[in-house]
Residue frames relative to the residue before (quaternion, step in Angstrom):
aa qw qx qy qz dx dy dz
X 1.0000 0.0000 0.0000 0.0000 0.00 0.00 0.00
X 0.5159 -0.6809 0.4700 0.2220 3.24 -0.90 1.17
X 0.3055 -0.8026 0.4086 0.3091 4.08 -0.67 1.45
X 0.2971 0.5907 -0.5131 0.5472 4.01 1.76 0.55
X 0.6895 0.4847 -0.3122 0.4384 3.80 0.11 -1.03
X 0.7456 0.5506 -0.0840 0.3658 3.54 0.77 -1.10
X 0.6686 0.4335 -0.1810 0.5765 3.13 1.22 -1.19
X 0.5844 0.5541 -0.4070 0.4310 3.83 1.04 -0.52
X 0.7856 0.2712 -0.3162 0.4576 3.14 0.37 -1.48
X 0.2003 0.8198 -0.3532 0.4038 3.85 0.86 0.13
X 0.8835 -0.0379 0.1655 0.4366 2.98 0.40 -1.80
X 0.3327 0.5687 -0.4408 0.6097 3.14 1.75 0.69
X 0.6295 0.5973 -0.2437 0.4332 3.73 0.68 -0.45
X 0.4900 0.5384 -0.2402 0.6421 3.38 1.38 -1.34
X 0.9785 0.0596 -0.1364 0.1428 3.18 -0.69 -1.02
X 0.3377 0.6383 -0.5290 0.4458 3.18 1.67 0.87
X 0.6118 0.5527 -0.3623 0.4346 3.71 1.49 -1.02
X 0.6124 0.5651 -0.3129 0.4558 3.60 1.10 -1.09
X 0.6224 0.4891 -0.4066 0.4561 3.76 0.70 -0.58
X 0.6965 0.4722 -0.3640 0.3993 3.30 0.76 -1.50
X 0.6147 0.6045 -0.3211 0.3919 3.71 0.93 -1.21
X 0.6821 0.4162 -0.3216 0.5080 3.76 1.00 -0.78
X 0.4523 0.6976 -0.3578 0.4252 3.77 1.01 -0.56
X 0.5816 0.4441 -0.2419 0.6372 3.78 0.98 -1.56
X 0.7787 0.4447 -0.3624 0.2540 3.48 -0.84 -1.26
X 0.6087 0.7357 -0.1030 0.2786 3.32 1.49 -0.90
X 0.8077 0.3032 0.0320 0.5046 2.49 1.22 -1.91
X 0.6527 0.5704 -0.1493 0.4757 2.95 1.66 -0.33
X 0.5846 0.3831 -0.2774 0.6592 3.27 1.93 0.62
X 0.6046 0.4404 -0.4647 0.4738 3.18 1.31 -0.28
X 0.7102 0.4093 -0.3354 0.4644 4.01 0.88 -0.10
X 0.4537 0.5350 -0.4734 0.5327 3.27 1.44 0.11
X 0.7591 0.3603 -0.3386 0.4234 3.62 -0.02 -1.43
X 0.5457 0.4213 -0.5862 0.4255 4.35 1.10 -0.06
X 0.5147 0.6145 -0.4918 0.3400 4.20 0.70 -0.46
X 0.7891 0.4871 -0.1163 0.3557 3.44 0.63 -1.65
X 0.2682 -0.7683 0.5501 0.1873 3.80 -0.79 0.58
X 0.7313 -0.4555 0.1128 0.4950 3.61 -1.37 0.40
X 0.5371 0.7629 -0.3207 0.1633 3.31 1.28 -0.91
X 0.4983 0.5250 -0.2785 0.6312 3.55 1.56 -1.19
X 0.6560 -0.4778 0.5526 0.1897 3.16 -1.94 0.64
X 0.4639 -0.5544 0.5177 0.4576 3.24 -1.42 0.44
X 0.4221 -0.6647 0.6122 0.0721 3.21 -2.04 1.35
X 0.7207 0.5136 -0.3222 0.3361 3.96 0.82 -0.41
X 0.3357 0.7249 -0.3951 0.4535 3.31 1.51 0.02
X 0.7193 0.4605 -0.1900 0.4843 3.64 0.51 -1.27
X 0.5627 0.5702 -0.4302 0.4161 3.46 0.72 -0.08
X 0.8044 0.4428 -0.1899 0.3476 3.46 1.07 -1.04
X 0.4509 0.6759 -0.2523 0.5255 2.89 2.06 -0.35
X 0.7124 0.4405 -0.3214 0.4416 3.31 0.87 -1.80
X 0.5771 0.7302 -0.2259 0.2876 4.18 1.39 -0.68
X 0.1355 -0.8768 0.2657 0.3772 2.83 2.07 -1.47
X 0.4735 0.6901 -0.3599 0.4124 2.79 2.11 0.98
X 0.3814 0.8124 -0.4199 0.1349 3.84 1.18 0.43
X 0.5121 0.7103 -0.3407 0.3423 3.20 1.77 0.22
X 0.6933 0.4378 -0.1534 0.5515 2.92 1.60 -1.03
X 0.5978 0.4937 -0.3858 0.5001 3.52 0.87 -0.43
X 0.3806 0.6443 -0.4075 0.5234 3.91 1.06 -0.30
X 0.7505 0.6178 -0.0999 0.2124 3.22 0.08 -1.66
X 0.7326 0.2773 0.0930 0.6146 3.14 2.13 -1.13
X 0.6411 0.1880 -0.1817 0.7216 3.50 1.23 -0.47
X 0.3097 -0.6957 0.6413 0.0941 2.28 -1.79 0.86
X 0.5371 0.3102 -0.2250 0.7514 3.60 1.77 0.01
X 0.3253 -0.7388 0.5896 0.0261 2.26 -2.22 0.81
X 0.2180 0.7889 -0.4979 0.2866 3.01 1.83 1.29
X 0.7970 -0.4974 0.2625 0.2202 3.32 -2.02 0.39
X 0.3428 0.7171 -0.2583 0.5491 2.97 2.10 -0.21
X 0.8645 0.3492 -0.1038 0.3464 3.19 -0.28 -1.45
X 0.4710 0.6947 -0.2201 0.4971 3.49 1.85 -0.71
X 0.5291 0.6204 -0.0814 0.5731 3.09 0.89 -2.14
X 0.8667 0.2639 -0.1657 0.3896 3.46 -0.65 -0.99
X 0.3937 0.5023 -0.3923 0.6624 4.17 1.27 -0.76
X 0.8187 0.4014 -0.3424 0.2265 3.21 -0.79 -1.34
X 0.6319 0.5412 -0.1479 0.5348 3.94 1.05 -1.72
X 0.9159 -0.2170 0.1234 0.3143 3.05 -0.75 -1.39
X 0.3598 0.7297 -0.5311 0.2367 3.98 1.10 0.56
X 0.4582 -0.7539 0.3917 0.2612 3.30 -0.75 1.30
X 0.7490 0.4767 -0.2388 0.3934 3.70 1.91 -0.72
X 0.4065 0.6209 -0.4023 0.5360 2.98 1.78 0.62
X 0.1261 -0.8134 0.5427 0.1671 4.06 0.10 0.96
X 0.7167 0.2380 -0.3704 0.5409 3.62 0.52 0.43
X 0.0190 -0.7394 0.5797 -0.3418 3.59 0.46 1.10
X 0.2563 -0.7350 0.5458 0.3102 3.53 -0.85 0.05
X 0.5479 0.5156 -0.4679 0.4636 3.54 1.04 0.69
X 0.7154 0.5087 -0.2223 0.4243 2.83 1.16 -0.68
X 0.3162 0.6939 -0.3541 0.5414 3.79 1.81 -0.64
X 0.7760 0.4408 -0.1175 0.4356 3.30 0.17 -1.62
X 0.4939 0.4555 -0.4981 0.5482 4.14 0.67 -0.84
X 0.8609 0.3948 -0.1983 0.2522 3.16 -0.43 -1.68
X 0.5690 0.5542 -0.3396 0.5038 3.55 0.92 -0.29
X 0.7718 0.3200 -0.2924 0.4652 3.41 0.96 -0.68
X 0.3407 0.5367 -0.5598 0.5315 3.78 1.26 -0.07
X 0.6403 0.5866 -0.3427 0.3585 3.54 0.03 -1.18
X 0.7727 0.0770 -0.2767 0.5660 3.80 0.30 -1.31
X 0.4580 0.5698 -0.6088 0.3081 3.77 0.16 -0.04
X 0.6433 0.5975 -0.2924 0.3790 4.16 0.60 -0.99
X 0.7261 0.3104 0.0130 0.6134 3.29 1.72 -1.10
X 0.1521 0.7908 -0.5516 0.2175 3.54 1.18 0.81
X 0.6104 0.5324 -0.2356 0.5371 3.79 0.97 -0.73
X 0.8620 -0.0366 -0.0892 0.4976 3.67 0.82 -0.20
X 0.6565 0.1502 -0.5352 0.5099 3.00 -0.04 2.19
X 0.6955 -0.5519 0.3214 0.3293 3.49 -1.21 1.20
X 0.7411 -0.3287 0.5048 0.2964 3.08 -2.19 0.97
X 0.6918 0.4937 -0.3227 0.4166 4.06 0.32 -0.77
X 0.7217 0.3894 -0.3493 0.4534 3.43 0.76 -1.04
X 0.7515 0.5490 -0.3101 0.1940 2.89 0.45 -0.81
X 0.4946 0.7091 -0.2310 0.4463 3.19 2.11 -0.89
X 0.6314 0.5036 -0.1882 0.5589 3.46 1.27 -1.48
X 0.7428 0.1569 -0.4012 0.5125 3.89 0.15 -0.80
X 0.7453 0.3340 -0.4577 0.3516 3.83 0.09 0.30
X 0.3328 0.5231 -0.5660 0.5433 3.82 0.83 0.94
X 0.8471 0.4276 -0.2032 0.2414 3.26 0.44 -1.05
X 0.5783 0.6324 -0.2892 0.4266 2.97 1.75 -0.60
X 0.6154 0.5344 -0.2539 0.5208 3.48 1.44 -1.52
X 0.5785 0.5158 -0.3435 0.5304 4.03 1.29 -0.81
X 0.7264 0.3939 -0.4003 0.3963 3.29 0.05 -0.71
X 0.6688 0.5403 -0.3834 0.3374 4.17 1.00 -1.51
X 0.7336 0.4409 -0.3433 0.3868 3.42 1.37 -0.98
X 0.2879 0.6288 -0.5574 0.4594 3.60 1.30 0.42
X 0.5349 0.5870 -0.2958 0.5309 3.44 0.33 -1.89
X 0.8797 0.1310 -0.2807 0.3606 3.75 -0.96 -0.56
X 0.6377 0.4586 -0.4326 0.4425 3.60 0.92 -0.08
X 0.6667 0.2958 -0.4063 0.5503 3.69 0.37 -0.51
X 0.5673 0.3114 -0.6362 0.4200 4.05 -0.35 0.31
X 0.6305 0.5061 -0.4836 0.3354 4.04 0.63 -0.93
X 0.3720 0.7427 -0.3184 0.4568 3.82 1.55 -1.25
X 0.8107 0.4177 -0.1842 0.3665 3.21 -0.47 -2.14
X 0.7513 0.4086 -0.2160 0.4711 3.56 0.79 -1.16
X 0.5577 0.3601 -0.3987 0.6327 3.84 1.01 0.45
X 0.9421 0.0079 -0.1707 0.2886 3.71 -0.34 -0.25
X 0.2570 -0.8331 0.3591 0.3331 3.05 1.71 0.41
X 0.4324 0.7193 -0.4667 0.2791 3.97 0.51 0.56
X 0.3897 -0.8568 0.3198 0.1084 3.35 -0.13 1.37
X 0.5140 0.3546 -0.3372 0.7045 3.66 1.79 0.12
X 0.5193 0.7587 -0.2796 -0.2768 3.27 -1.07 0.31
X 0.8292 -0.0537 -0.3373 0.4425 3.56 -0.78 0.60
X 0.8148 0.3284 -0.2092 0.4296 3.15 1.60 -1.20
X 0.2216 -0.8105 0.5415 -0.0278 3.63 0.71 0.67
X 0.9495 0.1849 0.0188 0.2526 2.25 -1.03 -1.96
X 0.6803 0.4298 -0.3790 0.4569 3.58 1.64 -0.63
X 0.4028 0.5538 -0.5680 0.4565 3.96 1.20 0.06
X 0.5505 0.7011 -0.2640 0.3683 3.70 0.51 -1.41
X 0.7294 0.6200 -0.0533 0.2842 3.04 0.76 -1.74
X 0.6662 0.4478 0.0650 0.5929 2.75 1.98 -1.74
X 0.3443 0.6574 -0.4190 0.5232 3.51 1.43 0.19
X 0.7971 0.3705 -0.1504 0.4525 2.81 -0.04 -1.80
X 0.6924 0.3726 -0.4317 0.4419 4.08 -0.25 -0.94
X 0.7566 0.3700 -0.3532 0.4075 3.57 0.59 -0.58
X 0.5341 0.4376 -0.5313 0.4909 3.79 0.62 0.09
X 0.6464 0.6033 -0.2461 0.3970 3.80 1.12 -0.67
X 0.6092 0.4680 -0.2694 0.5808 3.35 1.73 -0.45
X 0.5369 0.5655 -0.2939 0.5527 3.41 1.09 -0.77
X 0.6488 0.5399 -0.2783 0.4583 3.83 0.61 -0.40
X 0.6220 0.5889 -0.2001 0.4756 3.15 1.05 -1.57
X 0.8900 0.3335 -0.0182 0.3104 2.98 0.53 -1.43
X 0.4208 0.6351 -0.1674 0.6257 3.03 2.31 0.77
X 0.6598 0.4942 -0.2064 0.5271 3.09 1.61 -1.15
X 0.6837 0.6280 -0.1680 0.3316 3.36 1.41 -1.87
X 0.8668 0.3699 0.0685 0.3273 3.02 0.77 -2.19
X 0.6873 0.3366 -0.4065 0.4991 3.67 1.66 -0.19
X 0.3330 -0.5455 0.4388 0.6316 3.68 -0.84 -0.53
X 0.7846 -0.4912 0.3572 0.1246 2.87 -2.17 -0.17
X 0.2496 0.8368 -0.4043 0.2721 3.17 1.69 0.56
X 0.7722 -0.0788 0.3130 0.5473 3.68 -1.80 -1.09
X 0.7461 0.3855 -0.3395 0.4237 3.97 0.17 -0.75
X 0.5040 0.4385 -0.3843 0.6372 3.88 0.84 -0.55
X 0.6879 0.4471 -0.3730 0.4333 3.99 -0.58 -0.62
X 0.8182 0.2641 -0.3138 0.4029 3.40 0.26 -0.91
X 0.4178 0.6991 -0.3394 0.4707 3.13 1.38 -0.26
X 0.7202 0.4518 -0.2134 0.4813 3.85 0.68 -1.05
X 0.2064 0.6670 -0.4562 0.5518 3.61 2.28 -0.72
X 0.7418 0.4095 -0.3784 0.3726 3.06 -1.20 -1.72
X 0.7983 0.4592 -0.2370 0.3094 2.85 -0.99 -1.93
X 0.8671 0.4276 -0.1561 0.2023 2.94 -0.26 -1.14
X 0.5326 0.5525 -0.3004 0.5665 3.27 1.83 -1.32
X 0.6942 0.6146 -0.2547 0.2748 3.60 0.52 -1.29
X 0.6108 0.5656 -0.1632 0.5295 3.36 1.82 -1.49
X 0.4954 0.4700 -0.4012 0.6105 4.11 1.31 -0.69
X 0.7338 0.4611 -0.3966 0.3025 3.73 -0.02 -0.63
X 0.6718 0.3561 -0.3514 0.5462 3.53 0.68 -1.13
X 0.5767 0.4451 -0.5646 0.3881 4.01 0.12 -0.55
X 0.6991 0.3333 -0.4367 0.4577 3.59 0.28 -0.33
X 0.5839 0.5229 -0.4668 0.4095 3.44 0.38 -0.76
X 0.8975 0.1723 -0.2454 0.3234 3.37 0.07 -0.71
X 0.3850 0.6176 -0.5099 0.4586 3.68 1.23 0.81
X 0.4587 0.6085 -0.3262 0.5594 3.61 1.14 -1.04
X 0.6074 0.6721 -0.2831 0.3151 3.39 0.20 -1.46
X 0.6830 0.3158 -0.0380 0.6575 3.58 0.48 -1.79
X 0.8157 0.2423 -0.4520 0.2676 3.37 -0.47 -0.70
X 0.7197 0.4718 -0.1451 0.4883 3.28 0.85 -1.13
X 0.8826 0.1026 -0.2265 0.3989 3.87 0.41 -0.12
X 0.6794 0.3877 -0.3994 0.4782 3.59 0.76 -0.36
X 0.6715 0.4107 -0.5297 0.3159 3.69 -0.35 -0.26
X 0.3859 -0.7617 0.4677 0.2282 3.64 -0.62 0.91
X 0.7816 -0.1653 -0.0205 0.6012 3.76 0.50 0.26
X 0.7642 -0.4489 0.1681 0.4315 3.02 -1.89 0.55
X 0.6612 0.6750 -0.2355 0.2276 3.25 1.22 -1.91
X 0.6050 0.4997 -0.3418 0.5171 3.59 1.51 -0.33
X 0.5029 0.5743 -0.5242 0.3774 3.76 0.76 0.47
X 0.8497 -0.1711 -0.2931 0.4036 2.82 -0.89 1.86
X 0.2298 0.7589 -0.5548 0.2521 2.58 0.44 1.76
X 0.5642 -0.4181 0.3329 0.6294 4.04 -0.36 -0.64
X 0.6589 0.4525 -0.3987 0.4495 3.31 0.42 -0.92
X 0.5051 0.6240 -0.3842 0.4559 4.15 0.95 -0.49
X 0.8014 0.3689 -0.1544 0.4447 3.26 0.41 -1.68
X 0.5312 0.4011 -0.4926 0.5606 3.79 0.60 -0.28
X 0.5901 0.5319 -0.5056 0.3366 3.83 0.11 -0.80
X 0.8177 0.3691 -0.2267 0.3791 3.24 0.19 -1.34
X 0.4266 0.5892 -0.3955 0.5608 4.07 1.52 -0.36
X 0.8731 0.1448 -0.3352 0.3232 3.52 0.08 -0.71
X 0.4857 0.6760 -0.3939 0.3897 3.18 1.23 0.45
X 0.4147 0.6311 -0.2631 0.6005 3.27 1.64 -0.87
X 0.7881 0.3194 -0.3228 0.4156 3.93 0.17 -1.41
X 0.6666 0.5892 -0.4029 0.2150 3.60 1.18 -1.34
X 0.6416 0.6568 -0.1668 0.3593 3.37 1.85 -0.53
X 0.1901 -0.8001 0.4196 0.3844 2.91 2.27 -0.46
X 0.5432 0.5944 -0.4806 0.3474 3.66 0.82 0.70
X 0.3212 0.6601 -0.6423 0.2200 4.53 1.43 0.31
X 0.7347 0.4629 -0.3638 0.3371 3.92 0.16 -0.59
X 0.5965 0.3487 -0.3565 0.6289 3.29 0.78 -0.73
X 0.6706 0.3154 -0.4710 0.4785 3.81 -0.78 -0.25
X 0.6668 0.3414 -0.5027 0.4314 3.74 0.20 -0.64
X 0.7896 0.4376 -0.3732 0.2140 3.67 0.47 0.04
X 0.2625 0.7536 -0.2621 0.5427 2.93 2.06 0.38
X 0.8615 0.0276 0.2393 0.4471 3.20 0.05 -1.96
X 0.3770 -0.8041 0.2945 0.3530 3.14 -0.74 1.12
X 0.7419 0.2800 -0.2006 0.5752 3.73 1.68 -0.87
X 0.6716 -0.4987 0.4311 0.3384 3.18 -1.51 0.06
X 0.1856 0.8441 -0.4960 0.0838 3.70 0.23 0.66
X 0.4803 -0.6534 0.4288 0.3981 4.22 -0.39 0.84
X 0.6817 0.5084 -0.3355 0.4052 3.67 1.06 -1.10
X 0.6331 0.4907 -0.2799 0.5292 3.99 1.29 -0.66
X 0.6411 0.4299 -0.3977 0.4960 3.82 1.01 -0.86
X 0.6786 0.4791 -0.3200 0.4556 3.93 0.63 -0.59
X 0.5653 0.4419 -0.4630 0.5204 3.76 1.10 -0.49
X 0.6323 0.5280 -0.3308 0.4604 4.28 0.69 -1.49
X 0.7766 0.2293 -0.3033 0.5024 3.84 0.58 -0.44
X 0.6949 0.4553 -0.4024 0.3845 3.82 0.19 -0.04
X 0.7199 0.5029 0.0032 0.4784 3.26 0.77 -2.04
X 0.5323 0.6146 -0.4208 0.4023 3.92 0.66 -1.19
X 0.1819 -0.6115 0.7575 0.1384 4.12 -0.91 0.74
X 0.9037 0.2800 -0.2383 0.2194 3.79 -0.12 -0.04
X 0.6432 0.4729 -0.4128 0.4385 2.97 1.41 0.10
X 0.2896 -0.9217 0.1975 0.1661 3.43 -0.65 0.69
X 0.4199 0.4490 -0.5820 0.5323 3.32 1.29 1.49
X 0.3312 0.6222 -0.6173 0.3496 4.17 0.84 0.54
X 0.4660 -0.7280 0.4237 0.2708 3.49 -1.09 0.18
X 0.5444 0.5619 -0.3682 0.5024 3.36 1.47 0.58
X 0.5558 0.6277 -0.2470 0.4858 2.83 1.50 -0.35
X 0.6143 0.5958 -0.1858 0.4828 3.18 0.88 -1.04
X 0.8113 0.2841 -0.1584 0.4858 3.58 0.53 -1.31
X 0.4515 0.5602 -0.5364 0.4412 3.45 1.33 0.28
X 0.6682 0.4437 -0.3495 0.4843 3.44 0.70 -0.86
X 0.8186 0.2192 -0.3889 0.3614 3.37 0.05 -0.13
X 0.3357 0.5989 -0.5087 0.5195 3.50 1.05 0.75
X 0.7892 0.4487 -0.1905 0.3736 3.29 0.84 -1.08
X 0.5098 0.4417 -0.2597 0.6911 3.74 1.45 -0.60
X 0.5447 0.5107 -0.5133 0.4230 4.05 0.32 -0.44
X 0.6760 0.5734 -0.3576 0.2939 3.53 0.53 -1.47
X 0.7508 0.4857 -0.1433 0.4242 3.45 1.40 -1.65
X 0.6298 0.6249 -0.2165 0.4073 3.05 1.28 -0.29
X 0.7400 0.3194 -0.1393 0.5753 3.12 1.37 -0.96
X 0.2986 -0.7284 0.5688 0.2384 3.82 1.41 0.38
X 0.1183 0.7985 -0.5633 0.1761 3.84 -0.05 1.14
X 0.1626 -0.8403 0.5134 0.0623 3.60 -0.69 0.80
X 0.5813 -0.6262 0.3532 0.3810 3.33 -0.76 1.63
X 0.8732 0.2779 -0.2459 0.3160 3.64 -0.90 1.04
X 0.4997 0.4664 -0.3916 0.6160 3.39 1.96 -0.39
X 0.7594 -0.5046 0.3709 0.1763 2.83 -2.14 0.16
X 0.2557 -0.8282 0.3905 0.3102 3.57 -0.43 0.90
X 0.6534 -0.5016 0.3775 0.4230 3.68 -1.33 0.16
X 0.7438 -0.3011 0.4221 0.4217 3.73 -1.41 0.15
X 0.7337 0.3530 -0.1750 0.5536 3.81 0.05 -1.77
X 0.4983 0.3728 -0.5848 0.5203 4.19 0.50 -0.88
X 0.5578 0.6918 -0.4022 0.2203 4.32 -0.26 -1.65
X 0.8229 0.4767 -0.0278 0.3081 2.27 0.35 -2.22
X 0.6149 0.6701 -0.0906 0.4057 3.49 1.00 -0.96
X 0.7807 0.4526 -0.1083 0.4171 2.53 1.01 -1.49
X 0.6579 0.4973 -0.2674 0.4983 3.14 0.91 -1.42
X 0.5826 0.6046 -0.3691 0.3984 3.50 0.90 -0.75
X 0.5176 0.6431 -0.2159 0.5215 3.78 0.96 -1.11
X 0.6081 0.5132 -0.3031 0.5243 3.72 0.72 -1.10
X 0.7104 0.5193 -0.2870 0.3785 3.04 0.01 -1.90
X 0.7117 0.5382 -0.2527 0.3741 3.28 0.35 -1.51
X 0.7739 0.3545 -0.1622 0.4992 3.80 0.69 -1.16
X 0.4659 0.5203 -0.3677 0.6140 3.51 1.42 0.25
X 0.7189 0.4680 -0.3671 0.3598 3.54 0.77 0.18
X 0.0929 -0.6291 0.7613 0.1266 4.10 -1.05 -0.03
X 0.8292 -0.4846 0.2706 0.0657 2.43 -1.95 1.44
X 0.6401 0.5488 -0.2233 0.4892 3.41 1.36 -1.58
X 0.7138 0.3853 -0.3866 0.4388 3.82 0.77 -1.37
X 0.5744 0.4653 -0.5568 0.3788 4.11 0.79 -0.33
X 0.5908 0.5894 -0.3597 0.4174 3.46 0.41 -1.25
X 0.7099 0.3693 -0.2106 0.5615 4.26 0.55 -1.09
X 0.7100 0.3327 -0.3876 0.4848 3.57 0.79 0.36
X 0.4761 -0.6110 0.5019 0.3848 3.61 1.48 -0.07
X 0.5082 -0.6600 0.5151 0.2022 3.41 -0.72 2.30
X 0.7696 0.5211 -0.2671 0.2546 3.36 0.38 -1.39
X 0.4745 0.5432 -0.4258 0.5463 3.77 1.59 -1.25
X 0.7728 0.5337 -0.2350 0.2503 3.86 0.62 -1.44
X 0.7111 0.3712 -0.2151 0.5571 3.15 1.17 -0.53
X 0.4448 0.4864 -0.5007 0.5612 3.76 1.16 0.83
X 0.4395 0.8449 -0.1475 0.2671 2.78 0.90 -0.89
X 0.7178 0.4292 0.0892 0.5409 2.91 0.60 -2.50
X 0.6179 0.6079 -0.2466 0.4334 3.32 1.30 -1.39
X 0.5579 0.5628 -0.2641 0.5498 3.69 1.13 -1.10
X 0.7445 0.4782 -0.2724 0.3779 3.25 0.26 -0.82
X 0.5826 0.5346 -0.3219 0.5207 3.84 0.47 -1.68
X 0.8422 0.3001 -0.3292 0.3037 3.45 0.49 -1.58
X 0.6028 0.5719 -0.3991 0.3876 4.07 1.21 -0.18
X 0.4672 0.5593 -0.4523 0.5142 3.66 1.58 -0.27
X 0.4673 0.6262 -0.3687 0.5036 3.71 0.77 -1.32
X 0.7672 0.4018 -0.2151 0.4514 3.34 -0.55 -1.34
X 0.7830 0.3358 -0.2696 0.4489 3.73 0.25 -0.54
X 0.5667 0.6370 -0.2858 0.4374 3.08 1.23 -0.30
X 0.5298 0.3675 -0.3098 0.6988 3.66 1.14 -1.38
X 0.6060 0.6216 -0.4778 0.1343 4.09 -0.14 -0.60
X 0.6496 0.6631 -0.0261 0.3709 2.22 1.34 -2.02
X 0.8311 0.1991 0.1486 0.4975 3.35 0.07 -1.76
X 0.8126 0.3233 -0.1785 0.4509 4.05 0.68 -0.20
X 0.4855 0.5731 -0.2609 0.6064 3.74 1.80 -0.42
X 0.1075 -0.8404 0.5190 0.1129 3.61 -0.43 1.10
């Protein structure tokens, strides 16, 4: 398999997940911040932090109103992880590789792409008539993010076979999906709650609920656990083998797609990224909730962050570096 062929579908994967991931974070603060009164701090700020994009968003706003968040986050063309921009680049991505992935995907991520631009010209026409940085349709544009990155899955899963181009494809996705779960645990524990004294408060507990929803993970955990507790919501998203935005989860799969990817034979040597992964995976299931929590979630989830991104690195090394 060609490492041009690879590296596309690679990263066409990433950033259909990265759209869908920005889609949650969104909407799920935009029904948080309707929960919260003036009294609570501003909540959309943390989004750009949790993104690691507050350098650039700096750069262009000069507020840090819900507007300007909103609009960075959706559709700013100088914002490269934008969700318009998620979407350009994802489709440059399957357009290069039209010859190797089905007539279906490609139909679905280009519906969406042309859906999503003509979003893009109605809310700037919007913005410039009522100048109201939330508006009416949010949450159902939002809404439509997600099912369509979800259809785009489907139809990835359904329509190619399961070979080298499906694996690297689960790469993407997956590596990309470990990152925001940390990104946006960090997020709550470590930037929005405005001092200690608000732990378990309401404003606390809605935090951690809409984090729970942004993860699409309030039903499963409610069957897990009976209350909402920060030490049980950090064990269900790191530690959890079965759900599959947890971050063990995640690096099983790509432990698992490494294996296929790198066509390894019982007794030869494995690659760096196969290593790397792996041993990571260990570490990770060698762990309990109490020793992350006594080392500080946050040190841990930088941590984790270091890591995803040195597997990354061995990965492009490995398999996309000629």
């Amino acid at each position: 398999m060609l490492s041009r062929v690879a590296e596309s579908v690679f990263w066409m994967n990433r950033y259909v997940e990265r759209a869908e991931n920005y889609s949650r974070f969104i909407d799920v603060n935009h029904q948080l911040s309707l929960d919260l009164n003036d009294e609570f701090p501003n909540q959309w700020m943390p989004l750009v932090f949790t993104t690691g994009d507050a350098a650039e968003f700096q750069k262009k706003y000069e507020t840090h109103s819900p507007a300007n968040v909103i609009r960075f986050m959706t559709f700013d063309e100088e914002n490269p992880n934008s969700i318009f921009n998620c979407l350009s680049r994802a489709r440059e991505n399957a357009r290069t590789i039209r010859e190797n992935i089905s007539t279906s995907m490609w139909e679905v991520l280009n519906e969406f792409y042309l859906l999503v631009k003509e979003h893009k010209k109605n809310y700037h026409e919007k913005q410039n008539l009522s100048g109201d940085g939330i508006s009416v349709g949010l949450s159902e544009f939002l809404a439509f993010v997600r099912k369509s990155c979800q259809s785009f899955y489907g139809c990835l899963d359904a329509t190619i076979s399961h070979d080298e181009v499906w694996s690297f494809a689960l790469l993407g996705r997956f590596l990309e999906r470990a990152d925001k779960t940390t990104r946006i645990l960090d997020m709550k524990y470590f930037i929005l709650l405005p001092s200690i004294q608000d732990v378990g408060s309401t404003l606390d507990l809605l935090q951690w609920l809409s984090l729970l929803k942004s993860a699409s993970a309030h039903e499963m955990y409610n069957h897990r656990y009976k209350k909402v507790h920060p030490k049980d919501i950090a064990e269900f998203l790191i530690l959890n083998e079965t759900f599959p935005r947890s971050i063990v989860f995640c690096l099983q799969e790509i432990e698992e797609s490494l294996e296929k990817v790198s066509g390894t034979k019982e007794g030869l040597p494995r690659n760096l990224a196969q290593e790397a992964a792996t041993t990571y995976l260990n570490r990770l299931r060698s762990e309990n909730i109490d020793s992350i929590f006594n080392k500080g979630l946050h040190e841990y989830l930088d941590d984790i962050q270091i890591e995803l991104n040195q597997i990354g690195s061995k990965i492009v090394e490995r398999f996309f570096i000629n």
